[in-house]
DRENDO-1510 file (C-alpha; in Angstrom, 1 decimal, always signed):
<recs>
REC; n; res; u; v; w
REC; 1; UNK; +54.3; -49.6; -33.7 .
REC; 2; UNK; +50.4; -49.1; -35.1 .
REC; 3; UNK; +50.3; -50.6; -38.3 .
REC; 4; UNK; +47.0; -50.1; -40.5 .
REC; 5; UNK; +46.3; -53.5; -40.1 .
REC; 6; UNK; +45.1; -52.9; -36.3 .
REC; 7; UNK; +42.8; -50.6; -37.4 .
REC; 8; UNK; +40.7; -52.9; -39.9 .
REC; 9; UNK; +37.3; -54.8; -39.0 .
REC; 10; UNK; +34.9; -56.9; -41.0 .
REC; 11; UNK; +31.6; -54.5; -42.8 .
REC; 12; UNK; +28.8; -56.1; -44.3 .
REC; 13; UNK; +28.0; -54.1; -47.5 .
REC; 14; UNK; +24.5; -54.2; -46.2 .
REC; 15; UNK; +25.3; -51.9; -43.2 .
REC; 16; UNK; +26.3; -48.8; -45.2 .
REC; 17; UNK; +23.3; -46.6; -45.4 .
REC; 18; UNK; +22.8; -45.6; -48.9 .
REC; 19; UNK; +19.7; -43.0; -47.2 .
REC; 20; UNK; +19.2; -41.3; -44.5 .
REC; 21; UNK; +16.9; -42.0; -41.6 .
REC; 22; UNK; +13.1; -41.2; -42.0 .
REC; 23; UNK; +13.7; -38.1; -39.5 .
REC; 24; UNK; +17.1; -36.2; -38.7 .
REC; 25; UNK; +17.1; -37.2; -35.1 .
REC; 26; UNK; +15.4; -40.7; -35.5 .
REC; 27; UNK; +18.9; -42.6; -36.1 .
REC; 28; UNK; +20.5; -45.2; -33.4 .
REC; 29; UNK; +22.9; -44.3; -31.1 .
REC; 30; UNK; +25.5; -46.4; -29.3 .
REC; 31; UNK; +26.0; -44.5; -26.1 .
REC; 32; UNK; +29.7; -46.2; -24.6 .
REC; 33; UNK; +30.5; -45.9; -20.6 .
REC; 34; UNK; +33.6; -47.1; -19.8 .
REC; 35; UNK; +33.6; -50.3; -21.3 .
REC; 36; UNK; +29.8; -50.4; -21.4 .
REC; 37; UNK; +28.0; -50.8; -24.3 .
REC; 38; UNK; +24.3; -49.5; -24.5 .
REC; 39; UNK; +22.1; -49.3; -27.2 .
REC; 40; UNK; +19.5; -45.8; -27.5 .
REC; 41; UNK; +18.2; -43.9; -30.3 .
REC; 42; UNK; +19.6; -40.4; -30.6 .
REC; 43; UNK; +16.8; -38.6; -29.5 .
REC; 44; UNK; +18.0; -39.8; -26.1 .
REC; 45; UNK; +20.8; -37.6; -26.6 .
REC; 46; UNK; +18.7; -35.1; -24.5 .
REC; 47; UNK; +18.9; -36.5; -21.4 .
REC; 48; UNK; +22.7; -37.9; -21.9 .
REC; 49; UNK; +23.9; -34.2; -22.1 .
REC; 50; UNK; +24.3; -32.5; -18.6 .
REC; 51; UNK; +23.1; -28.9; -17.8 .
REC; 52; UNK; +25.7; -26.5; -18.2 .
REC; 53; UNK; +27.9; -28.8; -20.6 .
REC; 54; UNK; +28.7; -27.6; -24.0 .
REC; 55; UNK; +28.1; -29.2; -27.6 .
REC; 56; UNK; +30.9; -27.4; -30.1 .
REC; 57; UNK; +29.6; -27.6; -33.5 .
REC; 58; UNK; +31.1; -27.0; -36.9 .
REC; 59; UNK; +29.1; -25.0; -39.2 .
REC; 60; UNK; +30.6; -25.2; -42.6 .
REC; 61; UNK; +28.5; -25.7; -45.5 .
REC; 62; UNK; +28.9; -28.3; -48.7 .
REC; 63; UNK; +29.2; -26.7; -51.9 .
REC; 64; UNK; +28.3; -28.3; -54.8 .
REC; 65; UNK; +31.9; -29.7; -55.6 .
REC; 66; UNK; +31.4; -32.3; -58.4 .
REC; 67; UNK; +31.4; -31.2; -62.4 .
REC; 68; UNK; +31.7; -32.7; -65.7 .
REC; 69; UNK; +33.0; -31.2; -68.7 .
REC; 70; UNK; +35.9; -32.0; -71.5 .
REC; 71; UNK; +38.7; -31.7; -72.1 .
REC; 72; UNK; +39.8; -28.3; -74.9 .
REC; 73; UNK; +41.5; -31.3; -76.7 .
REC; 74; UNK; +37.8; -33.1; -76.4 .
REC; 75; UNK; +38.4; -36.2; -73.5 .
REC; 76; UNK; +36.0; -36.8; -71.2 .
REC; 77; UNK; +36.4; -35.2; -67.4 .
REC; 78; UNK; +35.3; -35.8; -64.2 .
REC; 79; UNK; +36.7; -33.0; -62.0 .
REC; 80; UNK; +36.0; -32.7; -57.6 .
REC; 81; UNK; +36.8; -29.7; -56.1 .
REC; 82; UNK; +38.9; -29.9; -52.8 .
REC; 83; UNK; +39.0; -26.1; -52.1 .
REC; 84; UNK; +37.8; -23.0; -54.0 .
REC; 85; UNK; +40.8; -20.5; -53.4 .
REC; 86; UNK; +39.2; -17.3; -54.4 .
REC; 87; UNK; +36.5; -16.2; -57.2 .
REC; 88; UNK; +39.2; -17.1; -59.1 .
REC; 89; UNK; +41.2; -19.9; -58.6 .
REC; 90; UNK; +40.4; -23.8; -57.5 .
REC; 91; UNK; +42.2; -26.9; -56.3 .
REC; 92; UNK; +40.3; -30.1; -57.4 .
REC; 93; UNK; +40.8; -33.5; -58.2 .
REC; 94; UNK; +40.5; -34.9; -62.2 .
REC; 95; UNK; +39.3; -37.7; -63.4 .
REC; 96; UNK; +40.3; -38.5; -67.1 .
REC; 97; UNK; +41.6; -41.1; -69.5 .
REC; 98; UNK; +45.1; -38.4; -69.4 .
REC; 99; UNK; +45.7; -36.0; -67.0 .
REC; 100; UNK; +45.6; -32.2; -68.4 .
REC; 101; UNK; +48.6; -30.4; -68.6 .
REC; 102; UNK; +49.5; -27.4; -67.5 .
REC; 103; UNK; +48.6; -24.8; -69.5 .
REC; 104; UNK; +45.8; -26.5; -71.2 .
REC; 105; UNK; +42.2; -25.9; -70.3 .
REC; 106; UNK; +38.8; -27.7; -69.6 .
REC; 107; UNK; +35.1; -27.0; -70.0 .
REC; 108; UNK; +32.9; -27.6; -67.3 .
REC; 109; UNK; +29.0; -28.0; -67.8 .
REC; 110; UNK; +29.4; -26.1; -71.4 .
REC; 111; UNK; +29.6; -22.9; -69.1 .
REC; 112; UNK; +33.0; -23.0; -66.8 .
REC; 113; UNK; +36.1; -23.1; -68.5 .
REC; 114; UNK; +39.3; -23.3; -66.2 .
REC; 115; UNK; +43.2; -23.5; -67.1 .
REC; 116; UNK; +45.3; -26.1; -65.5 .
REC; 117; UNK; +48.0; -23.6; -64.0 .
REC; 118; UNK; +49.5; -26.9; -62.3 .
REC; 119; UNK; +49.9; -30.0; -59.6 .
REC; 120; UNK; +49.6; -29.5; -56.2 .
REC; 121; UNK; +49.4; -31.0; -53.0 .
REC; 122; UNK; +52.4; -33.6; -51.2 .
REC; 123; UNK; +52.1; -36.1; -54.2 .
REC; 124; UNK; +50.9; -33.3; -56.6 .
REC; 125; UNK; +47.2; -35.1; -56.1 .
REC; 126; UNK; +45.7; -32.2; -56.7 .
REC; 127; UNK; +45.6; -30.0; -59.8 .
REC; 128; UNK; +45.8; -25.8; -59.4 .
REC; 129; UNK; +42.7; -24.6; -61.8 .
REC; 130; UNK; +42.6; -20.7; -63.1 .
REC; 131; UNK; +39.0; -19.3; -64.3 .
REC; 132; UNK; +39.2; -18.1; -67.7 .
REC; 133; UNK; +36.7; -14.8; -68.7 .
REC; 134; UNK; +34.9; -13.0; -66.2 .
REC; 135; UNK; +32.3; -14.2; -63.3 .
REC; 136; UNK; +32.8; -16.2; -59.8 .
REC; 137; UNK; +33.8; -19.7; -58.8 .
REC; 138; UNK; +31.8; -19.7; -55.8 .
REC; 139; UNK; +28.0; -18.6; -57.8 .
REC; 140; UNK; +29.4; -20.8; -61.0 .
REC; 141; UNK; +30.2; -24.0; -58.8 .
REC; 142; UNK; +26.9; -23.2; -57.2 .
REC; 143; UNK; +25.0; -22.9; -60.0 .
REC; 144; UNK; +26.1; -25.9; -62.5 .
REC; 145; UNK; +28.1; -28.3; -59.8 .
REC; 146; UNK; +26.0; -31.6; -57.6 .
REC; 147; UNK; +26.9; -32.6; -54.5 .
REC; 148; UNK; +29.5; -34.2; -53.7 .
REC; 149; UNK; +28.1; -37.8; -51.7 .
REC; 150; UNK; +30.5; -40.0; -50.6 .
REC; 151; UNK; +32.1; -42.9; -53.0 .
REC; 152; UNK; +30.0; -45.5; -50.7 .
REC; 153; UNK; +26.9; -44.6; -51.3 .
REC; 154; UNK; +25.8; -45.9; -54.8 .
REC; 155; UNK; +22.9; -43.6; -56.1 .
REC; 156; UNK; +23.0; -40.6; -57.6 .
REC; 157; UNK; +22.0; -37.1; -56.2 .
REC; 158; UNK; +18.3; -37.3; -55.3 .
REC; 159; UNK; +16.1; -34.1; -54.1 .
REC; 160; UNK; +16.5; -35.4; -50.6 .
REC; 161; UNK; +20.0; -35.4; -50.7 .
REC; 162; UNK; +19.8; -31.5; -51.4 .
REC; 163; UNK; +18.7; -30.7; -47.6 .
REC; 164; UNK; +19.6; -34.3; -45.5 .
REC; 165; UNK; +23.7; -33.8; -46.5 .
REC; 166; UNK; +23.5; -30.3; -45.4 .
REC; 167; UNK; +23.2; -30.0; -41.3 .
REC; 168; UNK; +20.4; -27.6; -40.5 .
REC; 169; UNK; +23.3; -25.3; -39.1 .
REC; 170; UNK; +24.9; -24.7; -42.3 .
REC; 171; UNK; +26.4; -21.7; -42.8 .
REC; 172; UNK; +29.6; -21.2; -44.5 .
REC; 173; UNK; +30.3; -22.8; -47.8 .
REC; 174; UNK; +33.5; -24.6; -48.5 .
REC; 175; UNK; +33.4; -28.5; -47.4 .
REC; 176; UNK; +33.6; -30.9; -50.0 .
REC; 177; UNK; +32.0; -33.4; -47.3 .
REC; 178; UNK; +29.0; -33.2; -44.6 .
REC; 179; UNK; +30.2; -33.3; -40.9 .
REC; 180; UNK; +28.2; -36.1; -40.6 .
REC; 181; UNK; +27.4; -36.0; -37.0 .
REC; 182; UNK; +25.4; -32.8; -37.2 .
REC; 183; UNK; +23.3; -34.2; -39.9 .
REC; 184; UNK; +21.4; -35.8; -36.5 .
REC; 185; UNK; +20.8; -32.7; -34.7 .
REC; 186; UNK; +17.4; -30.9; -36.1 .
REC; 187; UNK; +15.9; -27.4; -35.2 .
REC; 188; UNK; +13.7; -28.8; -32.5 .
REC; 189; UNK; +16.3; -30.8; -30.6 .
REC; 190; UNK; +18.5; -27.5; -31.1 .
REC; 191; UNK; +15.8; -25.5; -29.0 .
REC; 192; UNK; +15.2; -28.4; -26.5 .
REC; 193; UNK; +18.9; -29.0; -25.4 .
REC; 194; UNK; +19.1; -24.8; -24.7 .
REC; 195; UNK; +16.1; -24.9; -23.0 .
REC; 196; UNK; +18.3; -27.5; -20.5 .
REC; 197; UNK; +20.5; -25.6; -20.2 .
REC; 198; UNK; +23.2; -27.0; -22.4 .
REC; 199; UNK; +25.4; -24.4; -24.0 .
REC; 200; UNK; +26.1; -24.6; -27.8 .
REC; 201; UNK; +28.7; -22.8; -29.9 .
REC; 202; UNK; +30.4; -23.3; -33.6 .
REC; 203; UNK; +33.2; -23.6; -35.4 .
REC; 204; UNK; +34.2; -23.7; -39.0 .
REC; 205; UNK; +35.9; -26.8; -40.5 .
REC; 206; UNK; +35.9; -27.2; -44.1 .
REC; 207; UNK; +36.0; -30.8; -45.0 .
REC; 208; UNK; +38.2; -32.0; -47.9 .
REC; 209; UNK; +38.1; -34.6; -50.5 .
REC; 210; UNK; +41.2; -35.8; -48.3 .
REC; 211; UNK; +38.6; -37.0; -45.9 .
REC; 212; UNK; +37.7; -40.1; -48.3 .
REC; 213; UNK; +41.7; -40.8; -49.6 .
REC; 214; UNK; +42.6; -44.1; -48.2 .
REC; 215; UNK; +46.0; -44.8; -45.8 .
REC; 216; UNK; +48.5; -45.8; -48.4 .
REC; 217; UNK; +51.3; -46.4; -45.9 .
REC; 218; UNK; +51.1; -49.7; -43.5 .
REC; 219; UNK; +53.4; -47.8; -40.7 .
REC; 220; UNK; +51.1; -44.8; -39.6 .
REC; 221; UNK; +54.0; -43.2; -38.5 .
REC; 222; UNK; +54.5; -42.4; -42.4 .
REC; 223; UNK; +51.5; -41.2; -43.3 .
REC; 224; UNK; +51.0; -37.5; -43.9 .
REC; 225; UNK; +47.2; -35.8; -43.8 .
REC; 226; UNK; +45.8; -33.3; -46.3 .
REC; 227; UNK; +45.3; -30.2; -44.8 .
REC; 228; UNK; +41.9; -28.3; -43.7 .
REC; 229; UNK; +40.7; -24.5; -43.3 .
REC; 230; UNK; +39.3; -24.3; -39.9 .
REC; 231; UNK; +37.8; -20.7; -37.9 .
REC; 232; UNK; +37.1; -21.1; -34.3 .
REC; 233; UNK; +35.4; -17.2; -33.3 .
REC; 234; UNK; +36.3; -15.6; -29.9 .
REC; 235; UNK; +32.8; -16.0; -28.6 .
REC; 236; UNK; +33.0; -20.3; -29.0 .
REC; 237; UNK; +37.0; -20.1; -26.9 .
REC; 238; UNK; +35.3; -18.1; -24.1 .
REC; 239; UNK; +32.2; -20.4; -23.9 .
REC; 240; UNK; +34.7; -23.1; -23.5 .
REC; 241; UNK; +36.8; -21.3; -20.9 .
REC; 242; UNK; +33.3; -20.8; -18.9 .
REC; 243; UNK; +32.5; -24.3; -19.3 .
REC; 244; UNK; +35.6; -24.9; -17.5 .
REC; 245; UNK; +35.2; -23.1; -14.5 .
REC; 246; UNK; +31.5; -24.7; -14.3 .
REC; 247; UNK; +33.2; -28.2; -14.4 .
REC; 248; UNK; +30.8; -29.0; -17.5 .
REC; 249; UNK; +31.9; -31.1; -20.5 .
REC; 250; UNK; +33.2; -29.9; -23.7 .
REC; 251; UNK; +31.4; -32.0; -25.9 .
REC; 252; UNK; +32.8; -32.3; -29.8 .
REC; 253; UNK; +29.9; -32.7; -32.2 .
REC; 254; UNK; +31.7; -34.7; -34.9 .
REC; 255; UNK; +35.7; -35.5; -35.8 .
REC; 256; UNK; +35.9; -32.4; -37.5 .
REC; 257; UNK; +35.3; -30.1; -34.8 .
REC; 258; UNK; +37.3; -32.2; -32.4 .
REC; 259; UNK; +40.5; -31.9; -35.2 .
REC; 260; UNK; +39.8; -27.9; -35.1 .
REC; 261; UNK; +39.9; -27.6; -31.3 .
REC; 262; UNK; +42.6; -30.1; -30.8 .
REC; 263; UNK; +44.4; -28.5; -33.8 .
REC; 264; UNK; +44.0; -24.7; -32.3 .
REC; 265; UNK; +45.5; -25.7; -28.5 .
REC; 266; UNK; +48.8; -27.5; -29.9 .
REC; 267; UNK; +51.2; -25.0; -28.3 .
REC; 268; UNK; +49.1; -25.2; -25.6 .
REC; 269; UNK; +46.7; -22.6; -25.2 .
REC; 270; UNK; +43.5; -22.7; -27.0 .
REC; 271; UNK; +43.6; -20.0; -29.4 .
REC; 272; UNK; +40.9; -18.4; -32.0 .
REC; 273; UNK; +41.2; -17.5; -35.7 .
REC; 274; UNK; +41.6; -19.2; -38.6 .
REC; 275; UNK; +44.2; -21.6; -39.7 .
REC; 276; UNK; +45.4; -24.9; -41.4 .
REC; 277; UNK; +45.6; -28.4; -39.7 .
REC; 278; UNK; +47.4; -31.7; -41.0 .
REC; 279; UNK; +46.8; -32.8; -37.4 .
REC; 280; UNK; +47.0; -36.6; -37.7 .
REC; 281; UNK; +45.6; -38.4; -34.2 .
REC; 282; UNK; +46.5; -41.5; -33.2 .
REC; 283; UNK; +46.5; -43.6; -30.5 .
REC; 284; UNK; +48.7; -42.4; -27.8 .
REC; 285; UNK; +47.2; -38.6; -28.4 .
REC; 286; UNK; +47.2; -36.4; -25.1 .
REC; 287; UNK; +44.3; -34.6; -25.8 .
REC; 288; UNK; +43.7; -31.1; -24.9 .
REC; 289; UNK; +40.2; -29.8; -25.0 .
REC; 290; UNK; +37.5; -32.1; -25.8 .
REC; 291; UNK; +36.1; -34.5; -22.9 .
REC; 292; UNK; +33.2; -36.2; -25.3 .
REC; 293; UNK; +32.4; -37.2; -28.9 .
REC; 294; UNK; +29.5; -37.6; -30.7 .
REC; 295; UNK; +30.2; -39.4; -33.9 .
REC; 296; UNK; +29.1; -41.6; -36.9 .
REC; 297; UNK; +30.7; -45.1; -37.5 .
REC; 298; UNK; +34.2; -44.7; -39.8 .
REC; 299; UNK; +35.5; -46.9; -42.3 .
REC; 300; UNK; +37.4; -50.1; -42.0 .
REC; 301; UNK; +41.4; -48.4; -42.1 .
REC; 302; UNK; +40.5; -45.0; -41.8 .
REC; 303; UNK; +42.3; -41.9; -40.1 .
REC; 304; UNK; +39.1; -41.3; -38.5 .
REC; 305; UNK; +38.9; -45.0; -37.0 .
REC; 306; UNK; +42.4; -43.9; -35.7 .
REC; 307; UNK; +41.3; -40.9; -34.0 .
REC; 308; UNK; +37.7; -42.8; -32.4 .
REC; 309; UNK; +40.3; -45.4; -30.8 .
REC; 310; UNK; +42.7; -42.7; -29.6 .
REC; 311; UNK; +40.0; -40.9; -28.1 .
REC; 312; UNK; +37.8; -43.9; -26.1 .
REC; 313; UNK; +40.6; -46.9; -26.4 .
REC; 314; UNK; +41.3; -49.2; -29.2 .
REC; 315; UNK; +39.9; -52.2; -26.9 .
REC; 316; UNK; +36.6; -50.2; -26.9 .
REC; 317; UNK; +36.0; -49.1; -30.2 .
REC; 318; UNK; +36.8; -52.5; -31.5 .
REC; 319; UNK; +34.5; -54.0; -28.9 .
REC; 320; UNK; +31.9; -50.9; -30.4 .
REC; 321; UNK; +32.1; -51.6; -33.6 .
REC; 322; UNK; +31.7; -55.4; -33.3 .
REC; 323; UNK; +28.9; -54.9; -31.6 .
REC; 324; UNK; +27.8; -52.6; -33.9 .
REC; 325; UNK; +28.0; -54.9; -36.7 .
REC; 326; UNK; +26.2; -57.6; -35.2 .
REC; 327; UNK; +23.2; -55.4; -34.2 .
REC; 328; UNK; +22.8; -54.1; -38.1 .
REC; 329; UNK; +23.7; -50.2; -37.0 .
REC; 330; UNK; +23.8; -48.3; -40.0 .
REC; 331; UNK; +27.5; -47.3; -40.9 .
REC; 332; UNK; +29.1; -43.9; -42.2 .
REC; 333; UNK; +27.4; -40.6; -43.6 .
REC; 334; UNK; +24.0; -41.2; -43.2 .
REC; 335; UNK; +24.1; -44.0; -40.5 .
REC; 336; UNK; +23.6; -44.3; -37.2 .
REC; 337; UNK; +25.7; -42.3; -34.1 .
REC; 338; UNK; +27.9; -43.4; -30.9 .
REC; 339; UNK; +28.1; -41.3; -28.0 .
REC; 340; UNK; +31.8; -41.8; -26.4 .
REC; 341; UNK; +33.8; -40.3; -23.4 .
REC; 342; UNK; +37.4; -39.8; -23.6 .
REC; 343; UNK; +40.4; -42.2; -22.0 .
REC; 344; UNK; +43.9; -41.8; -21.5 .
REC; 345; UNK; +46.1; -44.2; -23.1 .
REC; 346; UNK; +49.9; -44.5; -22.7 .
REC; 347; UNK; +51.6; -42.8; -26.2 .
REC; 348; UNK; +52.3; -45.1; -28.8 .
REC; 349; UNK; +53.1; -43.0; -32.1 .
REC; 350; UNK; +53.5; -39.5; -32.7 .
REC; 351; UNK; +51.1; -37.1; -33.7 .
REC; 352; UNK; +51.3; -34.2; -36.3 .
REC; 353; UNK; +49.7; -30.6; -36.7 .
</recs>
């Protein structure tokens, strides 16, 4: 049994990169081979990818998910959006001294004012928010919301932050989170890897506040996921099919597109469209579809942690991420990149969708 204990390691606070690197492709990169460690910066990344292999990236876009506003009743409200239903209607997270109830309303920047319609979510984490009067979530999030950085990095939103926790590739709105692994790729590096021959295609995974929600449960075999939106077109299930038959690699830029390719092939065939995933991966995983992973560093006890060691080995990433420590890598969002190949490992816990 994997408890969440196996899945902890030591971080110096020092490590977390509270900024990005100078340049989007001037981070590190831990490239692993088999139980090889070596030590590159990303821009390496260009000869590391083979002609004719592909790079699946996901494309979503962060919106500008955190407000502040009162209560109708006056209290003070921190509120973080995990999904925007429609012009109309929003799930989010609240922050208050007491929670809102249902039926009551809050004001958001003087100029959004919701009703709290009710809890969602498995432990009714999440409240269901109504707009009140006329206009459009999506332009009034836009327009008085900031973006959302992660709770480990300790500023607040600078100009910078704007266009670095955006990839250059964004294009449709609805992640609460970056996919951080795409925040390395730039427009020039883009062009270079097409130009050898390496074949890239997109997905769309919208990243929820669930992302940052610590494992309560210390037998993983209890803990349940939040779910995501994901859209993987036509065009990006063919390229893969092709890539196939070429006997390239299907490379994942990122956990979030490998959860949405691994997610659409559960029954088997890899299928397009959009859907939901709660998919939950674990050591012992038999994974379908993607053959490499280019990733940031996780956190201590994370589901993402979970899914790195399912996919290269728990010996290995532990191995990784000590070595990581002790040569000062640059951990989590705006940190530094590993490069890892997948292994097989004999199935120790289930796995959902």
């Amino acid at each position: 049994m994997l408890t969440l204990d196996d899945f902890d390691f030591n971080l110096p606070p020092e490590l977390i990169a509270q900024h990005p690197a100078g340049e989007r492709t001037a981070s590190r990169l831990l490239h692993i081979d088999g139980k090889t460690l070596h030590d590159r910066h990303f821009s390496e990344i260009l000869t590391l990818i083979a002609p004719g292999d592909l790079l699946v990236f996901n494309d979503t876009r962060v919106i500008k998910a955190r407000l502040y506003g009162k209560k109708e009743s006056g209290g003070q409200i921190e509120v973080m959006i995990e999904r925007i239903v429609d012009a109309r209607h929003v799930v989010a997270q609240i922050r208050a001294s007491k929670s809102p109830k249902p039926g009551s309303r809050i004001i958001l920047d003087e100029a959004i004012t919701l009703t709290v319609t009710g809890r969602t979510g498995e432990q009714s984490e999440f409240f269901a928010l109504e707009l009140v009067g006329n206009g459009d979530l999506w332009a009034l999030v836009e327009a008085h919301g900031r973006l959302p950085l992660p709770p480990y990095i300790t500023h607040a939103v600078e100009g910078d932050d704007e266009k670095r926790y955006q990839t250059v590739f964004a294009r449709h709105p609805g992640a609460v989170a970056a996919p951080t692994a795409g925040l390395h790729f730039d427009e020039s590096m883009l062009a270079q890897l097409e130009e050898r021959g390496v074949v890239l295609a997109w997905l769309t995974l919208h990243v929820g506040a669930g992302t940052f929600q610590p494992v309560r449960v210390h037998d993983l075999a209890e803990h349940r996921m939040h779910a995501e939106r994901f859209d993987i077109p036509q065009a990006t299930i063919d390229a893969i099919a092709r890539t196939r038959a070429r006997g390239g690699k299907v490379i994942a830029v990122g956990t979030t597109s490998l959860r949405a390719l691994e997610a659409a092939a559960q029954k088997g065939e890899l299928n397009s469209g959009a859907a939901e995933t709660e998919i939950f991966i674990t050591p012992g995983y038999a994974f379908r579809v993607v053959d490499r992973l280019i990733t940031n560093f996780h956190l201590p006890k994370s589901t993402l942690l979970m899914l790195v060691s399912a996919f290269a080995g728990t010996d290995t990433i532990r191995a990784a991420y000590a070595h990581a420590v002790a040569k000062h890598y640059r951990f989590f969002s705006y940190g530094d990149a590993m490069l890892l190949s997948r292994t097989n490992q004999v199935s120790q816990t289930p796995h959902r969708s």
